[in-house]
C-alpha positions in Angstrom: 98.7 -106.6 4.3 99.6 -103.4 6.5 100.6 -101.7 2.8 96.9 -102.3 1.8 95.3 -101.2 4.7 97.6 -97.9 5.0 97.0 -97.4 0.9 93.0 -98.2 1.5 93.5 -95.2 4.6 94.9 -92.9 2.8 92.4 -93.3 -0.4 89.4 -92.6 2.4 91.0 -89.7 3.9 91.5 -88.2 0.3 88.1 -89.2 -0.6 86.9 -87.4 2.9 89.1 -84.8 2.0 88.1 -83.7 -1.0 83.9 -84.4 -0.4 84.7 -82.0 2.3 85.8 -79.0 0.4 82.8 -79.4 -2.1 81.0 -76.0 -1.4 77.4 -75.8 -0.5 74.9 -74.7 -3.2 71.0 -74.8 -3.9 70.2 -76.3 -7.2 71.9 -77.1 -10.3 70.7 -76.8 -13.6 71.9 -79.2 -16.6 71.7 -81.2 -19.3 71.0 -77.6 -21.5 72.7 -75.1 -24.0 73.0 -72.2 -22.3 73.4 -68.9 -23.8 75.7 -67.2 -21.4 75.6 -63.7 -22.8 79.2 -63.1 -21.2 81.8 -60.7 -23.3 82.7 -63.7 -25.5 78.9 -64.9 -25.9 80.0 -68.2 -24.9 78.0 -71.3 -23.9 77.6 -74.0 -21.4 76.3 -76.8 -20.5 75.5 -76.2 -16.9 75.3 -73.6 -13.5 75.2 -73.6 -9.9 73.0 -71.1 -8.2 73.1 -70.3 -4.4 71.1 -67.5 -2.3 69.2 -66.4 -5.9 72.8 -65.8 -7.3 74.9 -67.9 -10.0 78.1 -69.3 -8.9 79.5 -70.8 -12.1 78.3 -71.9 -15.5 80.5 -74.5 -17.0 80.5 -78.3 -17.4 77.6 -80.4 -15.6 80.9 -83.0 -13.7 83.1 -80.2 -13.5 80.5 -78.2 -11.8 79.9 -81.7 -9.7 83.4 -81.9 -8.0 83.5 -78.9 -6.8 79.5 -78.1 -5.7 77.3 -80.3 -2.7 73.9 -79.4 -4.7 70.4 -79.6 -2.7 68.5 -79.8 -5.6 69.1 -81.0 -9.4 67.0 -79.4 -12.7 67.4 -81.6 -15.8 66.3 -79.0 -18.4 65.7 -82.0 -20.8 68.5 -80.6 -23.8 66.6 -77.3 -23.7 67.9 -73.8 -24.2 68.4 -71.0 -21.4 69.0 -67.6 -21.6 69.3 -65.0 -19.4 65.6 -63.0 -18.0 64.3 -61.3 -20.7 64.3 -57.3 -19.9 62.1 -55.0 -21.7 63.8 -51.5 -22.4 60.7 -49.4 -22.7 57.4 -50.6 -21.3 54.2 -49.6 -19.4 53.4 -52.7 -16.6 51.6 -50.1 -14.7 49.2 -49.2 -17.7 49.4 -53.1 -18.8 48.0 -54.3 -15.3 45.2 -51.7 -15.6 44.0 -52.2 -19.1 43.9 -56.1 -18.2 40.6 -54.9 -15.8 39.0 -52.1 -19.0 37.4 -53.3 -22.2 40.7 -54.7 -24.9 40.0 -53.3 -28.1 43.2 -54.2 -29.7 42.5 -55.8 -33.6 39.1 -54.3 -34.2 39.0 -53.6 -38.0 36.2 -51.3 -37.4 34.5 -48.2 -35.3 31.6 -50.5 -35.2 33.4 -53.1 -33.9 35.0 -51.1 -31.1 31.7 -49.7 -30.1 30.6 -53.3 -30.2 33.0 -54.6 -27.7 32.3 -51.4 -25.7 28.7 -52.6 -25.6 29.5 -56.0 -24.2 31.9 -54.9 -21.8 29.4 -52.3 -20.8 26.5 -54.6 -19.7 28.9 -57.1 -17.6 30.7 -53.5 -15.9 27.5 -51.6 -15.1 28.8 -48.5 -13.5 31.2 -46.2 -13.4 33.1 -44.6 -16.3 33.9 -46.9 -19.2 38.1 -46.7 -20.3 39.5 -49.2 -22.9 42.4 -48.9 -25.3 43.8 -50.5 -28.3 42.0 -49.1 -31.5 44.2 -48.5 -34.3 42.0 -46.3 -37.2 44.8 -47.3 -39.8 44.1 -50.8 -39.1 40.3 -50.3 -40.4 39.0 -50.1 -44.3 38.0 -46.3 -43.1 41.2 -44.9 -42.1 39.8 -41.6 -40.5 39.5 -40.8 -37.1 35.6 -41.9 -36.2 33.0 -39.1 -34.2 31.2 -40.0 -31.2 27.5 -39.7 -32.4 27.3 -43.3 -31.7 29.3 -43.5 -28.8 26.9 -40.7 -27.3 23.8 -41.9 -28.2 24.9 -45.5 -26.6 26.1 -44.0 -23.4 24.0 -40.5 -23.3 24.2 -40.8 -19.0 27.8 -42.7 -18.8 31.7 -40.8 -19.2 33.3 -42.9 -21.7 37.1 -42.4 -23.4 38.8 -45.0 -25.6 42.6 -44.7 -26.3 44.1 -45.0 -29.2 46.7 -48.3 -29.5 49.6 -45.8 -28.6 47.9 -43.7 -26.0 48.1 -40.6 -27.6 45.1 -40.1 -29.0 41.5 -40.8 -27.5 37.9 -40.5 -28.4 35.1 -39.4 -25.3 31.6 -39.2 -25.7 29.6 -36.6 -24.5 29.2 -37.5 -21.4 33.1 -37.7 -20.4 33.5 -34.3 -22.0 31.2 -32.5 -20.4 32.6 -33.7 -16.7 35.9 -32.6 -18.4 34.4 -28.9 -19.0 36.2 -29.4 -23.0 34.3 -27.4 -25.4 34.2 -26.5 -29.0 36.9 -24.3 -29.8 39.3 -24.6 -26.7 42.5 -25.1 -27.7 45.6 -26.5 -25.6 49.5 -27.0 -25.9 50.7 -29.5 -27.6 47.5 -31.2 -28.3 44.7 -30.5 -30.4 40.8 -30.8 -29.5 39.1 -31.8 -32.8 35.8 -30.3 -33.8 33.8 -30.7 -36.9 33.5 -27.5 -38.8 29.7 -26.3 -40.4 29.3 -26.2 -44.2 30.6 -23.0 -45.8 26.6 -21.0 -44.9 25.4 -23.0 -42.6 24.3 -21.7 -39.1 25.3 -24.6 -37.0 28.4 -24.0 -34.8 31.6 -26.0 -34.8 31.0 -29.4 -33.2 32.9 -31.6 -30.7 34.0 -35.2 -32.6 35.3 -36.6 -29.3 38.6 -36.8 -30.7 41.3 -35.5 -28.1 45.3 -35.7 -29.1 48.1 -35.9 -27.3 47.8 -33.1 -24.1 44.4 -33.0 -24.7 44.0 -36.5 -23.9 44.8 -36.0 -20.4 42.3 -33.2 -19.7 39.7 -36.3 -19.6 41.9 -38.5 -17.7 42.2 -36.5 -14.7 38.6 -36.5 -14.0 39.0 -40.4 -14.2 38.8 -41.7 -10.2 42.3 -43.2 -9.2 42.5 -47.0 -8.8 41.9 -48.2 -5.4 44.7 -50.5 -3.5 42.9 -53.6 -3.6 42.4 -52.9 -7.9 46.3 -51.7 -8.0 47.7 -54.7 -6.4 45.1 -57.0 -8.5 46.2 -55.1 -12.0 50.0 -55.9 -11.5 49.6 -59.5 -10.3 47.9 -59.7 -13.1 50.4 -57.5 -15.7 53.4 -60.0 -13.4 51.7 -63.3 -14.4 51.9 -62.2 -17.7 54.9 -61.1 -18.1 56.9 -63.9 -16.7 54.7 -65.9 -18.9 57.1 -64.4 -22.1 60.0 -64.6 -20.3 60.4 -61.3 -18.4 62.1 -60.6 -15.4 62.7 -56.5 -15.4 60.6 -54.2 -17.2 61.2 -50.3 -17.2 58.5 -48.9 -16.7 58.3 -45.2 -18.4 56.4 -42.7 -16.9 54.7 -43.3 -13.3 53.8 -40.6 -10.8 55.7 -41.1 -7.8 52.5 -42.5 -5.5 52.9 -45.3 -8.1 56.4 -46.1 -6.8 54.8 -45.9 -3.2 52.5 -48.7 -4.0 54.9 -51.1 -5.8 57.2 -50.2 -3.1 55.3 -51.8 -0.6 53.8 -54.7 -2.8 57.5 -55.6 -3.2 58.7 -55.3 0.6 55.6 -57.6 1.4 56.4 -59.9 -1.3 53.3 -59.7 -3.2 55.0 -58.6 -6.1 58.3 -60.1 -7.2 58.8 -58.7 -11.1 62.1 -56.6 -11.3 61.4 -52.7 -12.0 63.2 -49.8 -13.3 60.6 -46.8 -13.0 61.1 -43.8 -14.7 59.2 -41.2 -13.3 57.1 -38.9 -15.2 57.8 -35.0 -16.3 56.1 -33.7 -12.9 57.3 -31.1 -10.0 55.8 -33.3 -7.7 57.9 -36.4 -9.5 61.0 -34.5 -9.2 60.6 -33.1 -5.9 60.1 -36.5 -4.4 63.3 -37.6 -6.3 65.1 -35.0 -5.5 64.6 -35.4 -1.6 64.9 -39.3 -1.4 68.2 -39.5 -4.2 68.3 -42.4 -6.2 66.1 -45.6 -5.0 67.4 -48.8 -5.6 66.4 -52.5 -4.1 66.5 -55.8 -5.3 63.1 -55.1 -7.3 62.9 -52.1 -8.2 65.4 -49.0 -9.4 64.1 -45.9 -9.4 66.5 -42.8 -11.1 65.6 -41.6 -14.4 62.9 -39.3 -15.6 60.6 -39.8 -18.5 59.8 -36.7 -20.6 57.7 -36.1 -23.7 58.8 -34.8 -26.8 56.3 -35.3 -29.2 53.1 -37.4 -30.0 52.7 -40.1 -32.1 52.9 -41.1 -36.0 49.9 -43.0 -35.9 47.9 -40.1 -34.6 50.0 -37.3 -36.8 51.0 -36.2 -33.7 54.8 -36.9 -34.0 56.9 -33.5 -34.5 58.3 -33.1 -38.2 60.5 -31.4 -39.7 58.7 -31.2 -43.0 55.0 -31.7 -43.5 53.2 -35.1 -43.5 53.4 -36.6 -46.9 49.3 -37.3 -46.2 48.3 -34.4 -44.4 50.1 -31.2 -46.6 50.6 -28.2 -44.1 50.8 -30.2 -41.1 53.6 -30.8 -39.2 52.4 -32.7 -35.8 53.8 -30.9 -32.5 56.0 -31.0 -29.6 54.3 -31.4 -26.5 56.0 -28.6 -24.3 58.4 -25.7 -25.7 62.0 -26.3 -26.0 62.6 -23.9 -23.4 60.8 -26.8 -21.1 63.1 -29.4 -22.4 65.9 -27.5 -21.7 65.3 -26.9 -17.7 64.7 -30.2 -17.2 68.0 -31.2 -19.0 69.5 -28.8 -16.7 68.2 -29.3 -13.4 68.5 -33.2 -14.2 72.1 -32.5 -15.6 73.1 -31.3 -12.2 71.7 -34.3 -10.3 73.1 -36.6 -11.5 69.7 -38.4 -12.6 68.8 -39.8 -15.9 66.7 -38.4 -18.7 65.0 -40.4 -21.1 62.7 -38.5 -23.7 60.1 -40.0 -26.0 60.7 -38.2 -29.4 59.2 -40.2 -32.4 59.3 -37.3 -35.3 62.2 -36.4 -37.0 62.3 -32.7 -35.5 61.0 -34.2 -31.6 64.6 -35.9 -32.2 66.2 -33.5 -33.0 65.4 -30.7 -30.6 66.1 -33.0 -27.5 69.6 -34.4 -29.3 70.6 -31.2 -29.7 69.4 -30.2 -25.6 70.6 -33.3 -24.7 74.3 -32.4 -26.4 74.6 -29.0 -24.7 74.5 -30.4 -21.2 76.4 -33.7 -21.7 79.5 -32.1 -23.6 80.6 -35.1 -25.4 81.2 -38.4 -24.7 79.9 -39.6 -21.0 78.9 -42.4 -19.0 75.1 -41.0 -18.3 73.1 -42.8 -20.0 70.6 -40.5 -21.3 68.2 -41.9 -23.8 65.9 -41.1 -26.3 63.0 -43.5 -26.2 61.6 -44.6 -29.7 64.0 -42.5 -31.8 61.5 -43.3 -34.3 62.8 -40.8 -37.5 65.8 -39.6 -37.9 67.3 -37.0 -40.3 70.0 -38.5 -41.6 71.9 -35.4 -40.7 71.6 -36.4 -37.0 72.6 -39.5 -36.6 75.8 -38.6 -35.6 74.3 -36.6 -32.7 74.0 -40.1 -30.8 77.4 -41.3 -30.9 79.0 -37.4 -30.5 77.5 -37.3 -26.5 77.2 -40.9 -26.1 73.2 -40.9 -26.0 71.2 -44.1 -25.8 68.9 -44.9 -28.6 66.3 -47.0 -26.9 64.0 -48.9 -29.6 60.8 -50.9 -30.1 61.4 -53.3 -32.9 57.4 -53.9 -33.1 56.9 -50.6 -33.8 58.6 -50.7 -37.5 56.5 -54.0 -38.0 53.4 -52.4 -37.4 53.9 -49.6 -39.0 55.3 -50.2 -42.5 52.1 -50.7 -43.8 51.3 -46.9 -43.5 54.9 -45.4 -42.7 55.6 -44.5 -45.9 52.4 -42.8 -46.7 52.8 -40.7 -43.6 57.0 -39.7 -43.8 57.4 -40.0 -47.9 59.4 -42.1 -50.0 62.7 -40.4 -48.7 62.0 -39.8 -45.2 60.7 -43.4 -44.3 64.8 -44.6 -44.8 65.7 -42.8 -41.7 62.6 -44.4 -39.3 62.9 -47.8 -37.7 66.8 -47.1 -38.8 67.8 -50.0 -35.9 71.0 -50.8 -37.4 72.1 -47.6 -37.9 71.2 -46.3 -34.5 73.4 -49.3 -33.0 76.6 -48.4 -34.9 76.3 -45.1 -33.0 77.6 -46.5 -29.9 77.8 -50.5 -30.2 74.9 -50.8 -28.5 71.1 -50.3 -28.1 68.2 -51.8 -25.4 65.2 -53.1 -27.3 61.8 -53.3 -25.4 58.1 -53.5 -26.6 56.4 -50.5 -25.7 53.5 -52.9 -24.3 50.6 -52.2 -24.2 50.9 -50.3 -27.4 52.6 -53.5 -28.6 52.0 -57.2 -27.8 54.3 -57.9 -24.8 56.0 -61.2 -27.0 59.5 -61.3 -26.3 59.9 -63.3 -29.5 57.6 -60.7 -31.3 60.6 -57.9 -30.5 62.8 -60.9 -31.7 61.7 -61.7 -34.9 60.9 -58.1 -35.3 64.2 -57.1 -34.6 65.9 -59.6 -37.1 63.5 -60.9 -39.5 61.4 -57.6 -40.2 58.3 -59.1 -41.5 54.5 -59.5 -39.8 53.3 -63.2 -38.5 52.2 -63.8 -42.1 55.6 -63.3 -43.6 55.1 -59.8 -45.6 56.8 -57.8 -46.8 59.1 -61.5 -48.8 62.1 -59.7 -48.4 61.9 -57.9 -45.0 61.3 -54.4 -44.4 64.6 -52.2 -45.1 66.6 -55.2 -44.2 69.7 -52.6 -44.3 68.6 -52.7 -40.8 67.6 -55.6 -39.3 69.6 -56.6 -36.6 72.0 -59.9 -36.1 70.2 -62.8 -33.6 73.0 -61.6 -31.4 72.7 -58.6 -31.3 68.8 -58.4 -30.6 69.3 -61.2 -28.0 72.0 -58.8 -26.6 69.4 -55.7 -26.8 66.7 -57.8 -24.5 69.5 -58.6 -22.3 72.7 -57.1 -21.4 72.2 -54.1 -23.3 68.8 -53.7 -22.0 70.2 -53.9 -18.3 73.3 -51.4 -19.3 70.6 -49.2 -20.5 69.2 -49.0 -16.7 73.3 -49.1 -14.8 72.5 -52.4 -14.1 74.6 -54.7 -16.6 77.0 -55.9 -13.3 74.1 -57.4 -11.6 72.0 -58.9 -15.0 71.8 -59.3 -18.2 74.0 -62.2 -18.4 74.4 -65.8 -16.8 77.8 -65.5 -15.0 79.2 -65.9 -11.6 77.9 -64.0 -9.3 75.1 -62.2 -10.8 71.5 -63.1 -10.6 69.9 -66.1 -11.5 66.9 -64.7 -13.4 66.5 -66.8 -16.6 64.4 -68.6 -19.1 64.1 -72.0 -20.2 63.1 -72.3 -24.2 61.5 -75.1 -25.7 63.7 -74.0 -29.2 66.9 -72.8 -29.9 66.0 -68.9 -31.1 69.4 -68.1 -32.4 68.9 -71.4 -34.8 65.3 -71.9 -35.2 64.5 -70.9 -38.9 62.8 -68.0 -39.0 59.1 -68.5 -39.8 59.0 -71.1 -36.5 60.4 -68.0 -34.2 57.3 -66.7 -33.5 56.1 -70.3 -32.4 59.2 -70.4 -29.4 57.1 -71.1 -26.1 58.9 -70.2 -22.5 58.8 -73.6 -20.2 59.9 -72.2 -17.3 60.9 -68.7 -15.6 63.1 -68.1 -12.9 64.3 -65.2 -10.5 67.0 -65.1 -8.3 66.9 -68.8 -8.6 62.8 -69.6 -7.9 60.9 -70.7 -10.6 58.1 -68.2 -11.3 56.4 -69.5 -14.1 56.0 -73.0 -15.7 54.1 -73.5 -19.5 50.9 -75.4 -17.7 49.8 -72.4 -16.2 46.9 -70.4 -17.8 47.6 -66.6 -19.2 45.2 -63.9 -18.0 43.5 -62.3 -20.9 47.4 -63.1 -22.5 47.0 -62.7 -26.6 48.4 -64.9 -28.9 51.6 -65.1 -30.3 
């Protein structure tokens, strides 16, 4: 009897033992195939998260030995993959063209001028700003004039932006406050008129159309967004976003009174999305960098400088080397001379900072690769990127992988534009644009992003974009220059870990491993299975950073489009 009782003892004080050694965490999450996104892309079954970090992934009773859990989330055999990060965005722009009239889809001026109208009578004062038109999109492909637009608004400044920003149209009324007439010309932009019939008396004539630098001449007349509508635009852009699965976005190009604000939205916890901000080409911009050094927080990272190369292939704005295939003579432009590009490269060169260029045309990327190659002398650890790196010349490809620069893509982009990409680059040119696979062999590996709100800001629309190359309806049958699609891996890796390597922050993010953050996603489908004509119909059930849920699937989008 004294056996038993010793044996029964020594059973409790193991028991005690061991229950006391369990450590102390917040919540586990089970009963789920994650996707890890570790070196071996391995998966599991289960992790422990404490103070917004991850302490292990593993088995769900393995995990219960050795963790005391407060709380328990049965994902319900659903999938889970590390927060979503888009490479190459605009939140800032997002948030504001949530509160100005959408025209994104019209198939026609009259359309967009109809939507103006209705926007108009509900937003009765002030200038009118909206963005989204797309001229290829319409039966008409040509750029429209503002006869209409005037006549509607003869007293009110209106400008509509093109779907990619770099183009515009502004009725009379905007241009005048703008002091643009007939015949001025700018840098890098162009100011379109309409030219008189060969013996006609009637001067050259304003269209309204503004391109590229030209665009901005009418925006700075535009009054700045007060607090209260800042702070209400990115609530809104953050609702969004984690809607589709986002925790970081990089936001490319904001003036450094932008970083101010979000600054102190973030410190008073208004506004939790993760940002890496690249500041726009700006004395002011670098000045203030230059005096604070590089800002980095929880939310928000702040060390890279976004520069533009050239406009935009929509707009024939995008720099070629050889004349559009659709427009003979005309080569688009760079937006500042090389001799720009080249200071910047140098002063940011000797700081230590991060350039990251927009260059879409196959001569934009190759005047900043070859600037970008002088100062980084071969292989590095910098980081520099070229965002879009739209076209390439097959002859600089190499140029990448030579100084270790960072091709940062937009998979949308090829899907929207292979309906008219060939038209504009030529049979033979078109093979080097939207080359993604070829870019990644480069250096082995290559952030993805949306470019929203140029693009729809579906993270299963850069997905299936990314992998399957076709539109929602499943053209082109075959893909669109499948030779570079990329694997399900390897795009997943682009919205993830690459993504956050992309911005120095692959040890923190990017993956679901022991001690990094516990921002992820809970899928109601497997994406690296589902077949790919139900990819587009993958819905996110819940969001989470640093460990608190953000988002769940009942909630209602703002103004969110379709996917």
């Amino acid at each position: 009897m004294t056996k038993v009782i010793l044996l029964f003892l020594i059973i409790l004080s193991l028991s005690k033992s061991s229950f006391a050694t369990k450590q102390k965490a917040d919540l586990l999450v089970y009963h789920c195939t994650i996707y890890t996104v570790d070196a071996s892309f391995s998966t599991a079954e289960a992790m422990v998260i404490k103070d917004g970090k991850i302490l292990a992934v593993g088995k769900k009773a393995a995990l219960e030995k050795s963790y005391e859990v407060k709380e328990r989330l049965d994902a319900k055999g659903k999938f889970i993959y590390p927060g979503f990060i888009d490479a190459h965005a605009h939140f800032v722009g997002y948030g504001m063209s949530l509160q100005h009239v959408d025209l994104t889809g019209t198939n026609s001026w009259e359309e967009v001028l109809a939507k103006v109208k209705t926007f108009a009578s509900h937003n009765k004062e002030g200038w009118i700003t909206g963005r989204g038109w797309d001229q290829n999109d319409w039966t008409v492909k040509e750029f429209p004039s503002n006869d209409k637009l005037t006549a509607l608004f003869p007293d009110r400044p209106v400008i509509l932006e093109r779907v990619d920003g770099h183009a515009a149209i502004a009725n009379k009324k905007a241009l005048d406050i703008a002091g643009i007439k007939a015949g001025d010309k700018i840098s890098g932009g162009e100011i379109e008129v309409q030219q008189p019939n060969p013996g006609d008396a009637a001067l050259p004539k304003l269209t309204g159309i503004l391109i590229d630098n030209a665009v901005e001449i009418v925006g700075a007349k535009i009054p700045a967004a007060t607090a209260d509508q800042f702070k209400k635009a990115l609530l809104a852009a953050e609702k969004n976003c984690f809607a589709v699965g986002l925790t970081t976005i990089d936001d490319c190009g904001l003036n450094y009174t932008d970083v101010e604000n979000i600054k102190a939205l973030q410190a008073n916890g208004i506004l939790k999305m993760r940002l890496y901000v690249m500041l726009s080409d700006d004395k002011k911009n670098y000045d203030y960098l230059e005096k604070r050094g590089i800002i980095k927080t929880a939310r928000l990272n702040v060390r890279s400088f976004k520069v533009y190369g050239d406009g935009a292939l929509g707009s024939r704005g995008a720099c070629l080397l050889e004349p559009y295939a659709d427009k003979p003579g005309h080569h688009g432009f760079l937006l500042s001379k090389p001799a720009h590009f080249d200071s910047v490269a140098n002063w940011i060169s000797q700081r230590g900072f991060q350039m990251c260029t927009h260059a879409i045309g196959d001569s934009g990327n190759r005047t900043m690769l070859r600037i970008y190659s002088k100062y980084l002398k071969g292989k590095n650890d910098l980081r520099w990127r070229i965002e879009h790196a739209q076209v390439i010349n097959q002859h600089d490809f190499d140029l990448f992988g030579a100084s270790s620069i960072v091709p940062s893509v937009q998979p949308t982009h090829a899907t929207s534009d292979m309906y008219w990409a060939g038209e504009r680059l030529g049979g033979d040119r078109v093979k080097g644009a939207y080359a993604y696979k070829q870019l990644l062999q480069q250096n082995g590996w290559m952030p993805l992003g949306t470019d929203f709100p140029v693009e729809d800001i579906s993270t299963f629309k850069t997905f299936y974009a990314a992998v399957v190359r076709k539109d929602a309806k499943g053209w082109p049958a075959n893909g669109y220059q499948m030779e570079n699609a990329l694997t399900r891996e390897e795009a997943l890796k682009g919205m993830t870990i690459w993504a956050a390597k992309a911005n120095f922050e692959e040890m923190e993010k990017g993956s679901l491993e022991k001690g990094k953050l516990a921002d992820f996603v809970i899928l109601d489908a497997d994406i690296m299975k589902t077949v790919p004509e139900k990819l587009l119909q993958v819905k996110v059930l819940k969001t989470f950073l640093a460990g608190e849920q953000v988002y769940q699937r009942e909630q209602i989008l703002i103004d969110a489009p379709p996917f």
